[in-house]
C-alpha positions as CSV (number, residue, x, y, z in Angstrom):
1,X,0.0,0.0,0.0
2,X,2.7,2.4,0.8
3,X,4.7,1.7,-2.2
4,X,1.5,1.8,-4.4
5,X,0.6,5.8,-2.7
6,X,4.7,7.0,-3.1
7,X,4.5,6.7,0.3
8,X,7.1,6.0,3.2
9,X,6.9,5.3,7.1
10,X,8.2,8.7,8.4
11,X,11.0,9.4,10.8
12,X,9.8,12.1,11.8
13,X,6.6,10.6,13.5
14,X,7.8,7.5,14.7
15,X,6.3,5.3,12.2
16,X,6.7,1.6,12.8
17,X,3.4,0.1,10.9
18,X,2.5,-3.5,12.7
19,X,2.2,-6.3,9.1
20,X,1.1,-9.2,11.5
21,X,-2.5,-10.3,11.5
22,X,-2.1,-12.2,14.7
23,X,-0.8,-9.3,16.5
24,X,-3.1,-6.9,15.8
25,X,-6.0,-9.4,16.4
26,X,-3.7,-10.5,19.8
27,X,-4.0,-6.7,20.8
28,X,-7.8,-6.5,19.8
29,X,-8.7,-9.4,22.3
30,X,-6.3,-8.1,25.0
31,X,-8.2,-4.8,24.9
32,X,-11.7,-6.9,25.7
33,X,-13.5,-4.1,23.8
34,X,-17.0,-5.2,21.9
35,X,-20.2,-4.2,21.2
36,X,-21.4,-0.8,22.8
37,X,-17.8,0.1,23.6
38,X,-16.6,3.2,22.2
39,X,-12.7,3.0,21.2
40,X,-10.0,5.4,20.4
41,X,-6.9,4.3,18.5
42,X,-3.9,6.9,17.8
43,X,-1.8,6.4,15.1
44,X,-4.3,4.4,13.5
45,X,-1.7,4.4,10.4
46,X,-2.7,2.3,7.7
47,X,-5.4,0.6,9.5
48,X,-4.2,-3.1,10.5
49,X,-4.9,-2.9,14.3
50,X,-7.8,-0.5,13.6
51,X,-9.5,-3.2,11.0
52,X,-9.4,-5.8,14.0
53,X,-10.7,-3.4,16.6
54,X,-13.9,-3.1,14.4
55,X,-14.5,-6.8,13.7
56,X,-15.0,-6.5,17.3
57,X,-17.9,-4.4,16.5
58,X,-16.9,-1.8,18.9
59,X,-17.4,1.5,18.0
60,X,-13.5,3.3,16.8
61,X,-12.5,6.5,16.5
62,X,-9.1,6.8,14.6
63,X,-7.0,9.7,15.1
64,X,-4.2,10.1,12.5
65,X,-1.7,13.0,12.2
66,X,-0.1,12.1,9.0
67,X,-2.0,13.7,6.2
68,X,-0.7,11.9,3.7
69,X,-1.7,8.6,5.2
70,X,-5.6,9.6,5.7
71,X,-7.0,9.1,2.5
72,X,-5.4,6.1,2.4
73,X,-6.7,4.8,5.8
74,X,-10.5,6.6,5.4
75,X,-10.4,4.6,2.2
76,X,-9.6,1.2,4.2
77,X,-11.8,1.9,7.6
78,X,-14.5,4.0,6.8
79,X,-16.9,1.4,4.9
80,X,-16.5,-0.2,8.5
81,X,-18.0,2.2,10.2
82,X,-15.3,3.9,11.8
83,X,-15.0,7.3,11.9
84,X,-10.9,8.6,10.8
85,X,-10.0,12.1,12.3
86,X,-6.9,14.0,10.9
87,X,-5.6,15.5,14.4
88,X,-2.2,15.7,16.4
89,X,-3.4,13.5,19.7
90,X,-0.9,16.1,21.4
91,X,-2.9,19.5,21.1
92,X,-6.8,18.1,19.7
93,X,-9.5,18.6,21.1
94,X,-10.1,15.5,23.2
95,X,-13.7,16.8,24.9
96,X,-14.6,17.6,21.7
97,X,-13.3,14.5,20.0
98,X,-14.7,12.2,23.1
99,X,-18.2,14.0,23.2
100,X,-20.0,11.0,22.1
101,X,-20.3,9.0,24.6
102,X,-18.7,9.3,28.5
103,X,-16.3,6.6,28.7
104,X,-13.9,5.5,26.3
105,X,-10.8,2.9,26.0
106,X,-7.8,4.0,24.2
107,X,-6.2,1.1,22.4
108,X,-3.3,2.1,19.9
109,X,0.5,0.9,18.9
110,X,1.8,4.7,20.2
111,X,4.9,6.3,17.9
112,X,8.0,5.8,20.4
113,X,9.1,9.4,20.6
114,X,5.6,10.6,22.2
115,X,4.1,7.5,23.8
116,X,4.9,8.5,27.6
117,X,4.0,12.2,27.7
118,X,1.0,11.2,25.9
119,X,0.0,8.6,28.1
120,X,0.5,10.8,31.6
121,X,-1.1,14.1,29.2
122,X,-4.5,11.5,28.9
123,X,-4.4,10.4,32.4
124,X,-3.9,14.0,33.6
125,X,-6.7,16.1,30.9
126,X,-9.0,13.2,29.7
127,X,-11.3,11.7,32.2
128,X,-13.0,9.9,29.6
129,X,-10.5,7.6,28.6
130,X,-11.3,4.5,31.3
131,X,-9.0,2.1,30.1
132,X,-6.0,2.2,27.8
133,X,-4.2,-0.8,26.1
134,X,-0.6,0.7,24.4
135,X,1.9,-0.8,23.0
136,X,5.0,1.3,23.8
137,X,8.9,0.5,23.4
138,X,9.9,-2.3,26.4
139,X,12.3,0.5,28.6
140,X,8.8,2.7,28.3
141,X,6.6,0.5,28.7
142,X,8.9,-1.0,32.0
143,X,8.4,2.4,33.6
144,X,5.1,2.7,33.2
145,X,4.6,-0.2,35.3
146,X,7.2,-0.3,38.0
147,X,6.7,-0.3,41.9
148,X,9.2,1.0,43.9
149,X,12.3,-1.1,43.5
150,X,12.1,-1.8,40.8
151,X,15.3,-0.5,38.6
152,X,13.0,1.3,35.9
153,X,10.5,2.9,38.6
154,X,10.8,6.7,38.7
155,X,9.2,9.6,38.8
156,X,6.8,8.7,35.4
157,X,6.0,5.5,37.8
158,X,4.3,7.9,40.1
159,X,2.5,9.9,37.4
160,X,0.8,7.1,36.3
161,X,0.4,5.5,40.0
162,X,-1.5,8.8,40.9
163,X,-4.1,8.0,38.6
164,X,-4.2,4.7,37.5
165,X,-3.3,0.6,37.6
166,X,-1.0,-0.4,35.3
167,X,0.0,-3.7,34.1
168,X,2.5,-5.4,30.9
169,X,0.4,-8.0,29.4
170,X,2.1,-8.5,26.5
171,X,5.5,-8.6,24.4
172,X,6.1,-7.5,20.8
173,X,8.3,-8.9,18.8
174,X,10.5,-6.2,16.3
175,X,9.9,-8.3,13.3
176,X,5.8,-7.8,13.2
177,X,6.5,-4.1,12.0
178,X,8.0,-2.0,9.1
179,X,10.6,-1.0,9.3
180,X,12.0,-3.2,11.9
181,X,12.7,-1.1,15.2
182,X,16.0,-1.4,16.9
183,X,13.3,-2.4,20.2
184,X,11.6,-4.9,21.5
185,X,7.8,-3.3,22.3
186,X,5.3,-4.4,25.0
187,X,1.6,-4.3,25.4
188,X,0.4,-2.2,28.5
189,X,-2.6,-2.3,30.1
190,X,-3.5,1.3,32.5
191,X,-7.0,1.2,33.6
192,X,-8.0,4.5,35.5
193,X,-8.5,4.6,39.8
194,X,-12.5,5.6,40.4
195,X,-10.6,8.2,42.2
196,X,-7.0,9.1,42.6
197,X,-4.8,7.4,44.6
198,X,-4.2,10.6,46.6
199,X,-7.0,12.4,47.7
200,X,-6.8,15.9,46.2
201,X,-8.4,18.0,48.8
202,X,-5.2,16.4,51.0
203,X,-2.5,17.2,48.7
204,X,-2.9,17.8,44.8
205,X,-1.5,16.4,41.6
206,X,0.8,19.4,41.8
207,X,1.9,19.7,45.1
208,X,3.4,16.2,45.2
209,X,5.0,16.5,41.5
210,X,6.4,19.0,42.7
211,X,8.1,17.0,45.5
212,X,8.4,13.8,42.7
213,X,9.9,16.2,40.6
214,X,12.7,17.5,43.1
215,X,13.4,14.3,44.4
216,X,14.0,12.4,41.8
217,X,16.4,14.8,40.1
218,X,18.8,13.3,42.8
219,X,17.7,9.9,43.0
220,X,20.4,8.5,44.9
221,X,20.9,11.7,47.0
222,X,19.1,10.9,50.7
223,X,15.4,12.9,50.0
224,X,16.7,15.2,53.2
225,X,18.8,16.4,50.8
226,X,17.4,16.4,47.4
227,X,14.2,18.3,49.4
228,X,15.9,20.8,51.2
229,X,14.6,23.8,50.5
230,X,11.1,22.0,50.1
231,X,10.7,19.2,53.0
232,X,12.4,20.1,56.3
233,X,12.8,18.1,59.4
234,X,9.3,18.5,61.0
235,X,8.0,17.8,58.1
236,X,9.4,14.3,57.2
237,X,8.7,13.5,61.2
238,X,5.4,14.1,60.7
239,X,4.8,12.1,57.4
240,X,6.5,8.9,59.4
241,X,9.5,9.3,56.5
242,X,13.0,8.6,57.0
243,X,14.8,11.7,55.3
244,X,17.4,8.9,54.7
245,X,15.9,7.1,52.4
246,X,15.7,7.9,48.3
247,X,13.2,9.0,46.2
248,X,13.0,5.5,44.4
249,X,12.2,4.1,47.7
250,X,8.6,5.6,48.3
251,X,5.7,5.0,46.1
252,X,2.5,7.2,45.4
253,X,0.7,7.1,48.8
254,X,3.8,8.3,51.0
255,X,4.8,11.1,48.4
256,X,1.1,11.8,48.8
257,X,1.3,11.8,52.8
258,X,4.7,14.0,52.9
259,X,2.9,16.5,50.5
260,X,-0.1,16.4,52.8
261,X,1.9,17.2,55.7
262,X,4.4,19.9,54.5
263,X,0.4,21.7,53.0
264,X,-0.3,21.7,56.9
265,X,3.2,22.6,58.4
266,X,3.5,25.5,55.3
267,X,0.3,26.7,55.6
């Protein structure tokens, strides 16, 4: 198809299109998506994942950034019934786009170079989106999932912690896409907490990436010292933390308590 259109997998965008009918129908099945679920696929490309996600007669969205690609992939999903929007998934409109219905999955084989600030910008900004199913490079896709640990847990770890369960369900291999990536990719399942796992009227999103944020850009330094200036004394006492320990150490619910206590020591 690409060679017929002129056509090549760009650079630019991260292009690695998946050739393998068992994969994409693998990934359709892992999603558990049917009839009267509404789906949202990025990079929909030139439709082999999103083809499979319809025969499971859920209802798709495709979003595709690539111009030159959406003819193409209109021409191939559209007599399907799914609907193919031209739209970068990192600026649309996603109440707009989502308006349809009130709860979504996202299931979509996400270009390499955006896949985790687009994961944590959808957890973050798009309620709507229940349950995601990506397939992400492996050393993404590792931290995604990590617990505290863990060698790959960090502060992206927490993001997604804050907000979500996640879980690798899956392994890629590189030769099921053109071109070939120099990766090994994994399947990852994030399905969103009712609420967060901090409650925000204790300490917000922002307060403790704030701390996350700080800590981590000394990971091995003692958190007395990579949060001085932020956490003092009093304030790891109360929280029950050991300013001896490291920022990998913790996981969301005591970033969320020392947050919670330096609000009421601060305030």
């Amino acid at each position: 198809m690409l060679a017929k259109h002129g056509l090549h997998p760009s650079k630019a965008l991260g292009q690695h299109f998946v050739t393998d009918p068992n994969t994409v129908e693998r990934i359709a099945r892992l999603a558990r998506v049917g009839r009267g679920d509404h789906v949202v696929e990025i990079g929909a490309g030139l439709g082999s994942l999103t083809v499979a996600l319809a025969a499971t007669g859920a209802t798709v969205t495709s979003v595709e950034v690539d111009r030159g690609i959406v003819p193409i992939l209109r021409e191939m999903v559209e007599p399907l019934g799914v609907s193919v929007v031209e739209a970068d998934a990192m600026s649309c409109d996603w109440d707009g786009l989502l308006g349809a219905a009130p709860r979504w999955v996202l299931v979509a084989n996400l270009p390499y170079n955006v896949a985790t600030p687009l994961v944590l910008d959808l957890l973050h900004d798009v309620p709507a989106i229940g349950r995601m199913l990506v397939m992400v490079q492996r050393e993404a896709g590792e931290r995604l999932v990590a617990v505290p640990g863990r060698k790959s847990f960090g502060a992206v770890s927490l993001r997604v912690g804050y907000f979500a369960t996640a879980a690798l369900v899956g392994r890629v291999s590189p030769g099921v896409f053109l071109p070939r990536p120099n990766v090994e990719s994994v399947l990852v399942e994030l399905v969103r907490r009712e609420s967060p796992a901090v409650d925000p009227t204790v300490a917000s999103y922002a307060e403790i990436d704030l701390l996350v944020r700080a800590g981590f850009s000394g990971r091995r330094k003692m958190l007395r010292r990579s949060l001085d200036g932020l956490v003092d004394e009093a304030t790891f006492a109360a929280a029950g933390i050991d300013g001896r320990r490291r920022a990998e150490e913790l996981g969301i619910e005591e970033w969320g308590k020392l947050s919670a206590c330096r609000r009421l020591i601060t305030s």
